[in-house]
C-alpha positions in Angstrom: 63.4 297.3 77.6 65.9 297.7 75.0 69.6 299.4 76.4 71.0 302.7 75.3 72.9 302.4 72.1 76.2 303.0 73.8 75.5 300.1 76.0 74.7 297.8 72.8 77.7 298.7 71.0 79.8 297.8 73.4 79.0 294.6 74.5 81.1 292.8 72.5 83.6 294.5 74.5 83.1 292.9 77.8 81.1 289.6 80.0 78.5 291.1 81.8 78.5 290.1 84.9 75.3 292.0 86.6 72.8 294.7 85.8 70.6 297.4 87.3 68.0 298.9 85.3 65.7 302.2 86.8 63.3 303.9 84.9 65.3 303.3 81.5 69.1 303.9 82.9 71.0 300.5 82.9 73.7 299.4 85.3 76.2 297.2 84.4 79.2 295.0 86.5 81.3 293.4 83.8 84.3 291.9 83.1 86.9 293.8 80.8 90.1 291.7 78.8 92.9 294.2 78.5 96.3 293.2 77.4 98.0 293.8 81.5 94.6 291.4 82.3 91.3 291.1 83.0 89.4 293.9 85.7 85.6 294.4 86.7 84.4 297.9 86.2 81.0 299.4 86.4 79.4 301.1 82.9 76.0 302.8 82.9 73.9 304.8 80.4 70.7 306.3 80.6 69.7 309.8 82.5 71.8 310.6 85.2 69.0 310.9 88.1 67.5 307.1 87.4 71.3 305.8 86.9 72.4 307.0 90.6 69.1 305.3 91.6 70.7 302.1 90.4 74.3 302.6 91.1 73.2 303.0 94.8 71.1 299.7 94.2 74.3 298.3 93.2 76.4 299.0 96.3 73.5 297.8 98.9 73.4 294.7 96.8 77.2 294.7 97.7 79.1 294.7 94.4 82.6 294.5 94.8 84.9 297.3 94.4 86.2 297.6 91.1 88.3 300.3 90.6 86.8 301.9 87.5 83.6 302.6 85.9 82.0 304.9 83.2 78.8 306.9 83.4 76.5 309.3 81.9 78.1 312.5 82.7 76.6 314.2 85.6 75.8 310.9 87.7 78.2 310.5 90.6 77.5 314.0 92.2 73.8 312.0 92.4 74.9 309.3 94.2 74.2 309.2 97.8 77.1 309.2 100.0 77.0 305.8 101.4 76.6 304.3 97.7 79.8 306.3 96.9 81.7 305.5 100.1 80.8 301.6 99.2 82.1 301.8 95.7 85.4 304.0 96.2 85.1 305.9 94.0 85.3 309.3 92.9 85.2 311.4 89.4 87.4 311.7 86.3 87.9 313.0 83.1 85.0 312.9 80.7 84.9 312.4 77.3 82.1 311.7 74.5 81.3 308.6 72.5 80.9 309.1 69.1 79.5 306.9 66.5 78.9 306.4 63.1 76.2 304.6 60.5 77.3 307.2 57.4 79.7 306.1 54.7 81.8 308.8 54.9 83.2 311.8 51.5 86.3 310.4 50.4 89.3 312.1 51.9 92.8 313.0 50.3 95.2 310.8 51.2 92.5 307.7 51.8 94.9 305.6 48.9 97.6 305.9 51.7 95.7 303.9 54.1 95.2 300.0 54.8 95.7 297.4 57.4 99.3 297.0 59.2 100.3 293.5 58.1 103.3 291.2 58.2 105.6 289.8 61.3 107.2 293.3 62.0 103.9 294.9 62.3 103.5 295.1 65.7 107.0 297.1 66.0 106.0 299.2 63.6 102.9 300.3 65.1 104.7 300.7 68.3 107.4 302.8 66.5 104.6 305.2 65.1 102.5 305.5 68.2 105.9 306.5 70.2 105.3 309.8 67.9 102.3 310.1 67.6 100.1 309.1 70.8 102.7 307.4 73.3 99.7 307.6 76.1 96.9 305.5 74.6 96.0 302.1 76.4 95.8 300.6 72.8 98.4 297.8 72.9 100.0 295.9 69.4 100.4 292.8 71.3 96.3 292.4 72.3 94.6 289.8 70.1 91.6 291.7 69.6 92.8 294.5 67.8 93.9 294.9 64.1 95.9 298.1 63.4 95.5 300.5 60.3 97.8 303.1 58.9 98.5 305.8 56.8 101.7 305.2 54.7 104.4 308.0 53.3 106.3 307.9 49.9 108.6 305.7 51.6 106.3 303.2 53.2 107.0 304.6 56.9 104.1 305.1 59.1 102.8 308.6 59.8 99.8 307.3 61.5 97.7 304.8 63.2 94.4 303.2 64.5 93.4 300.2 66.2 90.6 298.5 65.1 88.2 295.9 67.2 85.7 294.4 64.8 83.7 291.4 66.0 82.1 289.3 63.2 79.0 291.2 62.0 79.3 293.6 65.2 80.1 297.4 65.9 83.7 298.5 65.2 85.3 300.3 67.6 88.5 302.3 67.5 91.0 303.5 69.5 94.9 304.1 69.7 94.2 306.7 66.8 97.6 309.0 66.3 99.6 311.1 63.5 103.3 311.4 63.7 103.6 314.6 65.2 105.7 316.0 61.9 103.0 315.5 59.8 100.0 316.8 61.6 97.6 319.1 59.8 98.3 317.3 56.3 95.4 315.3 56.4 96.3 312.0 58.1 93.7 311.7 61.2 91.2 312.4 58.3 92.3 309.8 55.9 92.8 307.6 58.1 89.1 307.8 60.0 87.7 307.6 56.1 89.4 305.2 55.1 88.7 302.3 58.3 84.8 303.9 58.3 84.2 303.2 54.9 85.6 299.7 55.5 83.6 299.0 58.9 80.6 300.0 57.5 81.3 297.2 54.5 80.9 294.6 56.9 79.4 296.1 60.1 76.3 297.7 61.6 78.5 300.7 63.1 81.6 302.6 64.1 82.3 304.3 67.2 85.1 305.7 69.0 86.0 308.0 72.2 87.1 311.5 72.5 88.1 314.0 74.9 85.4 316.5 75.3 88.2 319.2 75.0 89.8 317.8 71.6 87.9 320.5 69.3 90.2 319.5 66.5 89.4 316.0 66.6 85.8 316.5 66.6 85.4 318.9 64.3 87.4 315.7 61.5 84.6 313.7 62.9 81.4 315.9 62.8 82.7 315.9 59.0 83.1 312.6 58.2 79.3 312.0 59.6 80.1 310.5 63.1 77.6 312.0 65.9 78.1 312.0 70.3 76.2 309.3 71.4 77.0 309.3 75.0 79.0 312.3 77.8 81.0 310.0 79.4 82.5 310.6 83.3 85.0 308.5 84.0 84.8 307.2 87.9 88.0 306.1 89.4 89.4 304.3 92.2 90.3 306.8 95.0 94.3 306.7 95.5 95.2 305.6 98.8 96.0 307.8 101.9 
């Protein structure tokens, strides 16, 4: 049985530990790398119905608790109550996975854009992202990533992605932020053109993750040919009493 595409994309991402299939949905324990360590989380695809099926599967097998997983949206209310008392967890935010095969139209601004290179590039990723997305988890210092930017007259960055792109694999982004002075001149789109039509020189894919209430961001998306893939829950370790 081949895995939902989401599940594909991702693997380079992550060891799989184990895996739960039911009539199609797949089940996954595996091991993440972030830069503050490595963590187990749980990540499933498929319909919602057969993925409960195999999450409860999953706890009477006993996996360990893990703190964090990702779903099809619409799958923990399924889960019987002793499954989800086993895991410890309960639901978060959701968001979509988007992904792209389509060179995208040239954007304005695209000449702007390139890889962040030389020994102060880290810092000057982390000075941009202090403006322009101070939350994201996507970290200068992790080996995996690359960062790309989008350059004013002077050479300072307005904005920012991060880039994971295994040999011949999907290329996923994350981290990506404009300078909140120079929203709404272009940037995000630029940007998102410029690193697709580079990915897609060398890769099979491009995908990347988005709040289901950023209307803005997926609208520059939608455009530039990228499509929702997966709804996303995110499940989350219950915060002690």
């Amino acid at each position: 049985m081949e895995r939902p595409l989401f599940l594909r994309a991702n693997a380079d991402r992550w060891h799989e530990e184990a895996a739960w299939d039911a009539d199609g949905a797949t089940l996954l324990l595996v091991r993440v790398r972030r830069a503050s360590g490595e963590r187990l989380q749980l990540v499933g695809a498929g319909e919602p119905a057969p993925l409960a099926a195999a999450a409860a599967q999953a706890a009477t097998d006993g996996v360990p608790p893990v703190g964090f997983g990702l779903l099809t949206r619409g799958t923990w209310h399924l889960v019987d109550l002793a499954a989800r008392e086993h895991l410890a967890l309960e639901a978060g935010p959701v968001w979509d996975w988007m992904w792209s095969r389509t060179v995208p139209p040239r954007q304005p601004g695209e000449e702007r854009v390139g890889p962040v290179t030389g020994p102060d590039a880290a810092e000057e990723v982390r000075a941009c992202l202090s403006r322009a997305n101070p939350d994201t988890s996507a970290d200068p210092a992790d080996p995996d990533l690359t960062w790309w930017g989008y350059r004013d007259d002077a050479g300072v960055l307005r904005g920012v992605v991060a880039v994971n792109a295994p040999p011949g694999g999907p290329v996923h982004l994350s981290g990506l932020g404009t300078d909140t002075s120079w929203r709404r001149r272009g940037v995000g789109s630029a940007m998102m053109a410029g690193v697709t039509r580079w990915a897609l020189g060398e890769h099979p894919l491009v995908h990347y993750g988005i709040w289901t209430d950023n209307d803005a961001a997926r609208s520059i998306y939608t455009r530039l040919g990228y499509a929702v893939g997966h709804e996303v829950e995110n499940v989350v370790g219950k915060p002690e009493a």
